[in-house]
N, C-alpha and C positions, 0 to 999 in steps of 0.2 A: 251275759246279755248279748255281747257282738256274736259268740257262737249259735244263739238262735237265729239272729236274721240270715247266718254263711249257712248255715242249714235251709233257709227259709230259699234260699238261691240254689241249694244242691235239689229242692223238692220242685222248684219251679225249673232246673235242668231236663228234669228226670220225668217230671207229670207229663208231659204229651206222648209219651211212649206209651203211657195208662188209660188213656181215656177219662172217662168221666169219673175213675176213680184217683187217678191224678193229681183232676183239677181240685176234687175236695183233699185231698193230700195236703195241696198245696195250700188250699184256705185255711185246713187245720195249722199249718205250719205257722202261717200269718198270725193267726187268731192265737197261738200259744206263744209266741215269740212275742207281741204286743200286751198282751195278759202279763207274761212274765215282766217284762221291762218294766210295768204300770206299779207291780207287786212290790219290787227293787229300790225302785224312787220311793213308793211311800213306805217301805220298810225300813229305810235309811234316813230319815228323817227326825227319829227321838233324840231332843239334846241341841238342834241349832236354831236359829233365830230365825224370829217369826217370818221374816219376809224371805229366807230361803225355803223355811217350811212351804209357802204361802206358793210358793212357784214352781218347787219341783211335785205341788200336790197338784197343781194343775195339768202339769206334763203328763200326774198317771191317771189324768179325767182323760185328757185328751187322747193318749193310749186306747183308756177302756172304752173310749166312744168308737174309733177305730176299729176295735176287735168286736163290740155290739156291730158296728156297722159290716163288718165281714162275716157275723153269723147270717144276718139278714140275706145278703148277698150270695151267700152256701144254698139259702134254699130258695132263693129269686134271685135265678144271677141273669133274666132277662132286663131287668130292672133300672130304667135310666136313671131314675131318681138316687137312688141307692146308690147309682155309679157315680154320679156326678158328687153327691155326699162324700165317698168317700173320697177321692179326687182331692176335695175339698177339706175333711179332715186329715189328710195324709200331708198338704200341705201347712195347714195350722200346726199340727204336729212340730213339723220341721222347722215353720217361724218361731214357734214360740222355745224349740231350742238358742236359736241363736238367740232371741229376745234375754232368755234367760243367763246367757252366758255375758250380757252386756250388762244385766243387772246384778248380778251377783258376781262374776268376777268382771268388774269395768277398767276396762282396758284405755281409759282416760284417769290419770294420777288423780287431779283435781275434782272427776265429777264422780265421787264416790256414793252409794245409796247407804241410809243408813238400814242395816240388817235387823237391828230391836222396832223397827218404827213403824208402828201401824196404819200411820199414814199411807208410807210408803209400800207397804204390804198392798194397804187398798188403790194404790196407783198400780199397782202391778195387775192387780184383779182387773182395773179399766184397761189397762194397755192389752190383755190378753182378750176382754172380749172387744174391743175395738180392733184387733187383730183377725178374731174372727169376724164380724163384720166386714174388714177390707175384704177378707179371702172369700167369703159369702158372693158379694158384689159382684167381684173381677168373675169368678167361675159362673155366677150366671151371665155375667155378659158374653163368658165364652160360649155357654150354653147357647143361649137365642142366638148370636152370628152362627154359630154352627149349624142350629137351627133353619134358621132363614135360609143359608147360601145350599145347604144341602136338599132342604124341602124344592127350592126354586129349581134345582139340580134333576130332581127327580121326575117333578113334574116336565120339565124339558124332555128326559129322556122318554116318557113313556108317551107324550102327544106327539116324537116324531119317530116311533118306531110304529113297523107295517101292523098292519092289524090282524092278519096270524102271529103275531108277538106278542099280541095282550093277550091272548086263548080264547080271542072271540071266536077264532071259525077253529074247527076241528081238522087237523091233517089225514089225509089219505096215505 
C-alpha cells in the first residue's frame, strides 16, 4: 500500500517533464494508489468485530470517494468545485485515520471502546460524519475568504491599470 503512494511521488517527480500526459500519469497514479488501499481495508476485514469492521469500511468509502473525485478532476481539472472537494476529502481521509486509530487502538488504558458493540459501531458512524461536516465547514470558509480577499484583489488591480492594459485601445 505505502509503495503505491512512493510511486504516486516518483509520477508526480517525473510528470512535468510530460506535459499533459504527465499530469494524467499522475492522476492515474492517485486514482490506483486510493483504489487500491480502499480494496486492502475492506479486504481485510473478514473475522473482526464489528466496530473495527464498521471503521476501517469507512476509511475504504472515504478512499473510493477520493479516487471518484480524481476521475472527475482528470477530465475537468479546471474545476473549483471538484478542487476544493477534494481538498476536502483528502483531509477527511486523513482525520478519520487518526479518529480511527484513537478508537480502535486507544491509547488511554481506561477509556477502552467496546469492539462487539453496536452501539458503539453507530458512534463511530456519527463521529465520522460529524468529522466530515467540521472539515466541510472550515474548507468553505477557506473558500469564500479566499474568495473575497482575491475577487477584491482583482478587481483593484484591473481599475488601476492604464487602459491600453485592459485591450480597450489597440497598439501600434
Amino acid at each position: 500500500m505505502y509503495f503505491l503512494f512512493f510511486f504516486t511521488g516518483i509520477c508526480d517527480l517525473i510528470s512535468p517533464c510530460y506535459g499533459k500526459t504527465g499530469r494524467t500519469v499522475s492522476y492515474m497514479s492517485y486514482i490506483s494508489a486510493y483504489m487500491l488501499e480502499s480494496a486492502l481495508f475492506y479486504g481485510h476485514l473478514h473475522g473482526r468485530p464489528i466496530l473495527d469492521m464498521q471503521c476501517h469500511m469507512l476509511i475504504s468509502y472515504s478512499g473510493l470517494a477520493v479516487s471518484a473525485n480524481l476521475v472527475y478532476l482528470l477530465y475537468n481539472p479546471l474545476s473549483i468545485v471538484a478542487s476544493v472537494l477534494y481538498c476536502c476529502l483528502l483531509v477527511l481521509h486523513g482525520l478519520w485515520f487518526c479518529e480511527v486509530g484513537f478508537i480502535v487502538l486507544s491509547p488511554f488504558p481506561n477509556k477502552m471502546w467496546k469492539l462487539d458493540s453496536v452501539a458503539h459501531a453507530m458512534l463511530a458512524n456519527v463521529f465520522f460524519c460529524w468529522t466530515f461536516i467540521g472539515v466541510a465547514v472550515v474548507m468553505s470558509v477557506i473558500a469564500m475568504l479566499t474568495d473575497k480577499f482575491c475577487s477584491r484583489r482583482i478587481a483593484r488591480d484591473i481599475s488601476t491599470r492604464p487602459l491600453e492594459m485592459n485591450g480597450l485601445l489597440d497598439s501600434e
